[in-house]
C-alpha positions in Angstrom: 27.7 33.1 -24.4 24.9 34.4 -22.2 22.5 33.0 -24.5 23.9 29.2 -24.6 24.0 29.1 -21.0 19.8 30.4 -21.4 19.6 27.9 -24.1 21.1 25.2 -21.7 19.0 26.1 -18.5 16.1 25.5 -20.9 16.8 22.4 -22.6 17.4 21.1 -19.0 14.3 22.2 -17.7 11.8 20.9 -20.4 14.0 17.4 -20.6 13.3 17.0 -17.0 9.3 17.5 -17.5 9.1 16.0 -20.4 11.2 13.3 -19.4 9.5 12.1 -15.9 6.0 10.2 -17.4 4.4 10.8 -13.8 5.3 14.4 -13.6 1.9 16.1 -12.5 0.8 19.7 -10.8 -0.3 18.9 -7.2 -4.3 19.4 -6.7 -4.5 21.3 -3.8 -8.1 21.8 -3.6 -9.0 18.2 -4.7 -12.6 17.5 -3.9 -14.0 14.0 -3.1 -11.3 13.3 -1.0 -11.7 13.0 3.0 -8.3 13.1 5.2 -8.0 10.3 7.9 -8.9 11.8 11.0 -5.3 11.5 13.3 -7.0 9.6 16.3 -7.1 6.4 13.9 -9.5 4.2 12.5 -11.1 2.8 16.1 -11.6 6.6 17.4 -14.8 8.4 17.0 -14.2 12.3 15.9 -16.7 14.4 16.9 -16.8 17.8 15.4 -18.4 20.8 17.3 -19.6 24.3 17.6 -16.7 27.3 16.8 -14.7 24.5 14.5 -13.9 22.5 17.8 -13.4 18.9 18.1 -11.7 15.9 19.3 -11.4 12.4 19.2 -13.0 9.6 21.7 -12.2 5.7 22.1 -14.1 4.1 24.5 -13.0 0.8 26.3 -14.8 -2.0 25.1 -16.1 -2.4 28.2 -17.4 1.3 28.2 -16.2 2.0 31.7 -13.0 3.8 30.1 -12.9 6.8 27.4 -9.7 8.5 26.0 -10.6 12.1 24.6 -7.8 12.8 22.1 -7.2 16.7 21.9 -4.9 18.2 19.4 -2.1 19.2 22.2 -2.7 16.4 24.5 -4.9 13.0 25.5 -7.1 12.7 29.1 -8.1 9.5 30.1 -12.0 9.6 31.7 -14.1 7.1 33.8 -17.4 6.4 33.7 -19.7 7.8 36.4 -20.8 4.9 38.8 -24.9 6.7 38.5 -25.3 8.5 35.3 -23.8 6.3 32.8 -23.6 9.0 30.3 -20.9 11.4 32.5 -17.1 10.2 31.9 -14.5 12.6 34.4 -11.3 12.8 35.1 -10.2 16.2 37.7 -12.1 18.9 36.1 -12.7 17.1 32.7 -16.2 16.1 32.2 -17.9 14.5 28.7 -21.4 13.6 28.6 -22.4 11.8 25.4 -25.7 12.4 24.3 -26.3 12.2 20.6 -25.8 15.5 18.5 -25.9 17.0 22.3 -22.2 16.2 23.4 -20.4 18.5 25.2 -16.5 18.3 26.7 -16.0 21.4 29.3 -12.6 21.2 31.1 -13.5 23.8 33.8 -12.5 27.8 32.4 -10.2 26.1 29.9 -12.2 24.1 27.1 -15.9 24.1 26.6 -17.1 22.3 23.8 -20.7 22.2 22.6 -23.1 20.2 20.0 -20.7 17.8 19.3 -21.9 15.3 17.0 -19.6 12.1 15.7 -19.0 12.1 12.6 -20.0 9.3 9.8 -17.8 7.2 7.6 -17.8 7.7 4.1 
C-alpha cells in the first residue's frame, strides 16, 4: 500500500511538469537584465559612494526638485544666487556632475553621486 500511494505522489508530480509547456526554473542570477529604478521613468537615479543613492525629478521649470529616498520624499527649492544649491530645512543637494552630494545635516551625507545612464 505504501508503495502505490509513492507510485501516486510520483506519477502526479512528473504529470504536472511534464504537463505545463511553460514550466521553467527561475534565473535568479540572470545577466543582461537591468531592474527599473522605483522613482519611474522621468526620475534621474543617482548612485553614490558606500552603495547610497536616490532619485531626483526636477520641475521643468528647474526651480523645484523632489529627492526620492527609499523611506521617504523631500521636496527642495532652488537657491535664488547659486543656481546649483536646492534646500529644504536642513536638506541641501548641489548638482555638479559626478560631484553631487545630498547631506541632510548629522543624518544623510551622500557623496560622488553620479546619474546614471539609460541602457
Amino acid at each position: 500500500m505504501k508503495n502505490a500511494y509513492q507510485f501516486l505522489l510520483l506519477a502526479m508530480v512528473s504529470a504536472f511538469l511534464f504537463g505545463c509547456k511553460s514550466f521553467e526554473m527561475p534565473r535568479v542570477f540572470e545577466k543582461g537584465t537591468r531592474e527599473t529604478p522605483r522613482y519611474g521613468k522621468d526620475a534621474i537615479h543617482y548612485q553614490c559612494e558606500n552603495f547610497q543613492s536616490f532619485g531626483l525629478k526636477l520641475s521643468k521649470d528647474g526651480e523645484d526638485a523632489w529627492v526620492m529616498l527609499p523611506d521617504h520624499e523631500v521636496g527642495l527649492v532652488r537657491d535664488a544666487k547659486d543656481k546649483q544649491l536646492y534646500h529644504y530645512g536642513t536638506m541641501d543637494l548641489r548638482l555638479n556632475g559626478d560631484q553631487t552630494t545630498l547631506d541632510d545635516s548629522d543624518h544623510l551625507h551622500l557623496k560622488n553621486c553620479k546619474p546614471q545612464q539609460d541602457s
